[in-house]
N, C-alpha and C positions, 0 to 999 in steps of 0.2 A: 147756252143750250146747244146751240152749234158746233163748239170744242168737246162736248161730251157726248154725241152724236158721233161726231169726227173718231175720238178717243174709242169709241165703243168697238166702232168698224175696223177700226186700224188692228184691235185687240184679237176681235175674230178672225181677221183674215191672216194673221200673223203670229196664229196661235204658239206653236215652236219658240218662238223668239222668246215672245214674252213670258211662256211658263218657261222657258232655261235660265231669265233673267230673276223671275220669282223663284226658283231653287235654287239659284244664288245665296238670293238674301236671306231664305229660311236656313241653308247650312251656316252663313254667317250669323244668325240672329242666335238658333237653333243652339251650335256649337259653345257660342259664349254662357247660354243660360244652363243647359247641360251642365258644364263645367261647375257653373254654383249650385247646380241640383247636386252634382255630386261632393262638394265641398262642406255645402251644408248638410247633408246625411252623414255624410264622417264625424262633424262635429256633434251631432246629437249622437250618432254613437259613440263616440265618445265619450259625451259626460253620462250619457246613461252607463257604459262601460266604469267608469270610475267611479258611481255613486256605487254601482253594485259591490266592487271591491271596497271601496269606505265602510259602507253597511257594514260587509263580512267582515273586513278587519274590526270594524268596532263592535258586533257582535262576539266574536271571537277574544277581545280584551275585555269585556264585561266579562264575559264567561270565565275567563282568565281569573282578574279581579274579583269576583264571589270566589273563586276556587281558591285562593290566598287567600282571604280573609278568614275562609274554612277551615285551610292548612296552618296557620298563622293562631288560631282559637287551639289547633291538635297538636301541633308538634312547639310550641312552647314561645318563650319570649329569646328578643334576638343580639339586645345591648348590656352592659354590666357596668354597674359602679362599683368602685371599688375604695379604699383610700388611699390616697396619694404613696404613701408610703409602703402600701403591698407589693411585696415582692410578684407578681402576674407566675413565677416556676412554682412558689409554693403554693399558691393558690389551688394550680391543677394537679400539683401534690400531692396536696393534705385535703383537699374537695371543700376547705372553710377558707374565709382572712383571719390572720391573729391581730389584727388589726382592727378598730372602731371609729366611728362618724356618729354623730346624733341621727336621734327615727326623725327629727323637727326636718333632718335635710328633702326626704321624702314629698313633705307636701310643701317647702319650699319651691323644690324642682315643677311637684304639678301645680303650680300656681303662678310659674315664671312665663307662660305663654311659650313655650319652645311648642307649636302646634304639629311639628313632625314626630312626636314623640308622646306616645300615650300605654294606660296599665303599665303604674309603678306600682312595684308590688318591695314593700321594705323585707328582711329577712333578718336575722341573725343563725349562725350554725356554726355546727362543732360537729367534729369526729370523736367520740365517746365510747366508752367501755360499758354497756349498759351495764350495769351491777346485777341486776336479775335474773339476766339470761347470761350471763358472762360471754356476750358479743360485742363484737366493736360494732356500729351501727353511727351516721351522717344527724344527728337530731339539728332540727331547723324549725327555728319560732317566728311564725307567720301571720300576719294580719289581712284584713280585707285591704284589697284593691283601691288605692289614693284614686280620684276620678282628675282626668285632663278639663278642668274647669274651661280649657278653652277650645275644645273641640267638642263634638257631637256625643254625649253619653253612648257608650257599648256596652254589652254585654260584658260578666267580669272574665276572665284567660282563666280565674282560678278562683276554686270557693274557697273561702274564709274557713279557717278550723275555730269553733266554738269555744270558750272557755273551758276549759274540765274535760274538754273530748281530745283525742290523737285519733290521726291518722297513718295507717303502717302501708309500708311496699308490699309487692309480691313475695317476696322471700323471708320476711320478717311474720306478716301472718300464715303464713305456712307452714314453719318452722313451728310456731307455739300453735298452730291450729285454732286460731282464735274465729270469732264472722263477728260481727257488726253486733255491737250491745255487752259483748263482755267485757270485764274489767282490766284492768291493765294496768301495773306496776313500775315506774317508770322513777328510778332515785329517789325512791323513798314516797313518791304522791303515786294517787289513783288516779285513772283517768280511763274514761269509758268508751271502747270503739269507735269511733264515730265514721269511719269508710277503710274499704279493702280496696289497694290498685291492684290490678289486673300486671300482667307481667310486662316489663316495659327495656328490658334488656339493657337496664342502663343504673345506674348509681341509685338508683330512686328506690330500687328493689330493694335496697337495704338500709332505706333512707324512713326517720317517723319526722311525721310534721303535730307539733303543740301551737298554741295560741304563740305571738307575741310576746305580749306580759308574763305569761308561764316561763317563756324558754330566760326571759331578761332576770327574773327571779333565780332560777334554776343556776345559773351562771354569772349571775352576780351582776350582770350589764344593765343595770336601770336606765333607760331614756337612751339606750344603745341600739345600733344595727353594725351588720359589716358588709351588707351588699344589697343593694337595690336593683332590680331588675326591671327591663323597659323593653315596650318593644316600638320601635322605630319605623319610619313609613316605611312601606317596602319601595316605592316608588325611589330612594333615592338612592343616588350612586354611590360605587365607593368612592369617589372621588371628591366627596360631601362630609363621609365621615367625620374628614381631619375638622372641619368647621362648626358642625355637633358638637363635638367633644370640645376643643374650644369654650363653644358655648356653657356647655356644661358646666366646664372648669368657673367660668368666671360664677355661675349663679353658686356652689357648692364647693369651694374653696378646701382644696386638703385632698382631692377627690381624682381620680382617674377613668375614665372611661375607655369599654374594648366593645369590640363587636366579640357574639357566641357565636362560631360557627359550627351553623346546625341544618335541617335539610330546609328549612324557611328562607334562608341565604341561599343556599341552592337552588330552592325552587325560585323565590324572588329575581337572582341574577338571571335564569331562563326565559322569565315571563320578560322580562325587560328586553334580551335576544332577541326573542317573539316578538315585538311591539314593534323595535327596531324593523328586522325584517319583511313586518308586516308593511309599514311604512316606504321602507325599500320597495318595496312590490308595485307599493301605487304609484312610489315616484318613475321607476320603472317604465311601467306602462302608461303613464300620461305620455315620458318622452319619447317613449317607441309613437305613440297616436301624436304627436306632435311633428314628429319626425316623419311620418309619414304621409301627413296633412302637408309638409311642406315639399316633400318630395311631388304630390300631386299638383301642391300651388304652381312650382317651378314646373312641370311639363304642363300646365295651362297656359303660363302667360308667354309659354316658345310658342305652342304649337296655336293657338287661339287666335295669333294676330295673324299669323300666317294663313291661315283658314281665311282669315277677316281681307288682309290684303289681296290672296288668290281669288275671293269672290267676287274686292272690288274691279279687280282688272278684267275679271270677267262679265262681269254687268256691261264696265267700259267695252270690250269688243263687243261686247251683242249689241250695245248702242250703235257703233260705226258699221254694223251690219246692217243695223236696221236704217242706219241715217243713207246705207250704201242702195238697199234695197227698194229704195223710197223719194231716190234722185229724182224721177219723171214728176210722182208726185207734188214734188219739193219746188220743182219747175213750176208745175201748171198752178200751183198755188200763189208763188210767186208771183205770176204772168197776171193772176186775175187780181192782183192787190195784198196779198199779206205781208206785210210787214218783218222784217226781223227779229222785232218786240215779240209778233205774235205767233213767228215759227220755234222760239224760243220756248215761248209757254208753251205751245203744242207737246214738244219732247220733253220738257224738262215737268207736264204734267203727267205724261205717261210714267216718266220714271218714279214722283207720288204714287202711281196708283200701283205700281209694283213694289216700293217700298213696302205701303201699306199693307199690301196683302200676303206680301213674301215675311213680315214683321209680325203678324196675327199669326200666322202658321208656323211661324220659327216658334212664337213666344211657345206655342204648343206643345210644337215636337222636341223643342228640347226641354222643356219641363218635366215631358213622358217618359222621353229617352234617357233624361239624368236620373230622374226619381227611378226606373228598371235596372241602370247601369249600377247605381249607388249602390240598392237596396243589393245586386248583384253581388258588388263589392266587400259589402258588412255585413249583408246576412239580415236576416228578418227584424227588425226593430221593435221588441215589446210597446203594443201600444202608440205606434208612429202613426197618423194621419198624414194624409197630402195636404192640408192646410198646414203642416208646422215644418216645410220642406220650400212649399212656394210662398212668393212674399209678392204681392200685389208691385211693391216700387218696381220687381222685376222685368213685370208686366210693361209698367209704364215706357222703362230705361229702354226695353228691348221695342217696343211700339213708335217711338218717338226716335233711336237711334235710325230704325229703319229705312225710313224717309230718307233722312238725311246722308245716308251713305249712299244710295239708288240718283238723289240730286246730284251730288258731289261725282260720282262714278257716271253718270249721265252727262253732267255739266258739258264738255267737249267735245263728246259727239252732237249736244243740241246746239252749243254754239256754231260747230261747224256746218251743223244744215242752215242755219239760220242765218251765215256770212256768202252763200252759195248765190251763184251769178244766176237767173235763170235761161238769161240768153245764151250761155255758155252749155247749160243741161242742156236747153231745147236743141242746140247747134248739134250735139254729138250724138241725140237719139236721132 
């Protein structure tokens, strides 16, 4: 009761001292927690900063992906089989192969599990003299769409021509002024409208599509095709192709495969650009905020101890000040019985009580001042609380470090009043 009595007076009448020794510790306490207020605010902005851009890039590649599988439905299929033995110049030639594979290879293909490859559509075609109209005209005998038994059913790329029906281009029903339900003479058979294409700028306009079975009659090719068309994930590279085809080769023997270059490859290779660069962006800015998280790690841990060491040295002088200011004291104390033991505890409890209090109010003010500097620094946080900035251990670290640096920086000025003669003090006042 007596040491705290003592403690209490010595506090009052020596106010100066001991608040300059308590602003010590709270810049030293202060300073270091600061530093993690502002370490940790960077880091949530940060991952907030990076989920934002993740979102938007993976919004942005959905968006992407529906608009290709859109493009990819319109502007046509993107792979070609062909038979081994086609010449690829004549092909783009003559707009046919003179060359044959069986229709069996078709559902072969979709039932081999090659899952980056779906809508085979088998064909056969000829460039013909139509005898009726004495036009040369592309006739192509077309079945419904083989389903990828081992991917997810789609919608078909392309409908089925019915038995007994054709289909004509733009420039072919134009030319006869036919619409949809009139009759149509085609080598000798009839066959009843069954759709008008719209204009399409491309071989198509002069192109009739029949049944399958019709066109393999027509031409004499029972259980024939000459070209099967596929369209392939857009996802993969070109740098895959060679391995596709490969594949191909081995399940369809006799057989070649090319990419169609069309604007689904174009549009395809851009969206893959985009993904890329999206990606680029994040990685990016993780290491710009990483890089800059580190540049602020390294000016904490220069200038923080230096803070920490400049404080301790100063606790130390206001100790030998106060141990200076407090000789006669130290004397008459001595004179009437205290001990060394117990001049020891004297100082080295006052320095406790400024640990403790300079530690409470550091724990404070640098929690305030980080969380203002941070939020300075980043800019307003969506949604940021001061509980997800301060961490209780903080508390703890900075409460319990405090003491013990105030001890430690106290230590040798208490020891030195504590080894003090007082016949020596009394002799010189």
């Amino acid at each position: 009761m007596e040491l705290i009595h003592m403690l209490a007076k010595e506090i009052l009448h020596r106010k100066m001292n001991f608040g300059l020794a308590v602003l010590a510790v709270v810049i030293a306490v202060g300073s270091f927690l600061a530093a993690l207020s502002v370490l940790e605010i960077h880091d949530l902005h940060t991952s907030e900063l990076l989920a934002h851009k993740q979102a938007q890039t993976q919004a942005k590649m959905t968006k992407l992906n529906n608009e290709m599988r859109k493009a990819a439905l319109k502007l046509g299929f993107n792979l070609l089989i062909l038979p081994k033995d086609m010449n690829l110049r004549d092909w783009h030639t003559d707009d046919y192969a003179s060359k044959y594979m069986p229709e069996k290879y078709v559902t072969r293909l979709a039932d081999s599990g090659i899952v980056t490859v779906r809508h085979f559509l088998p064909s056969l075609q000829q460039k013909i003299e139509w005898p009726e109209i004495k036009r040369t005209i592309i006739l192509v005998g077309t079945r419904g769409e083989v389903p990828n038994l081992h991917k997810d059913p789609r919608k078909p790329m392309v409908q089925s021509v019915p038995a007994g029906t054709i289909v004509l281009g733009y420039e072919l029903h134009q030319i006869l002024g036919l619409k949809v339900g009139d009759i149509v003479r085609l080598m000798g058979r009839k066959f009843t409208l069954h759709r008008c294409h719209k204009q399409r700028g491309s071989k198509d306009d002069i192109t009739a599509w029949i049944s399958l079975h019709e066109a393999q009659e027509l031409f004499d090719k029972k259980g024939l095709i000459n070209a099967i068309l596929a369209l392939k994930c857009l996802c993969m590279g070109s740098e895959k192709i060679a391995t596709l085809r490969e594949k191909i080769g081995h399940i369809l023997p006799n057989t070649q495969s090319t990419e169609v270059g069309s604007r689904v490859v174009a549009r395809a290779e851009a969206r893959l650009k985009l993904k890329k660069e999206a990606k680029e962006i994040v990685r990016k800015e993780k290491e710009h905020r990483l890089h800059l998280r580190s540049e602020r790690e390294r000016f904490a841990t220069i200038i923080i101890p230096l803070i920490i060491v400049a404080c301790v040295i100063w606790i130390g002088y206001m100790g030998f000040v106060n141990v200076k200011d407090r000789e006669i004291e130290i004397g008459i104390l001595r004179t009437l019985g205290y001990r060394s033991g117990q001049m020891l505890t004297l100082f080295l409890s006052k320095s406790l009580i400024i640990g403790l209090s300079g530690g409470l109010l550091g724990c404070a003010a640098g929690y305030l001042s980080g969380y203002c500097l941070g939020m300075a620094l980043e800019g307003n946080l969506t949604g940021l609380i001061n509980t997800e900035v301060f961490h209780p251990v903080w508390f703890v670290v900075g409460l319990t470090a405090a003491p013990i640096l105030t001890i430690v920086a106290g230590w040798i000025p208490a020891l030195f009043a504590a080894q003090q003669d007082p016949a020596d003090i009394l002799r010189k006042e």
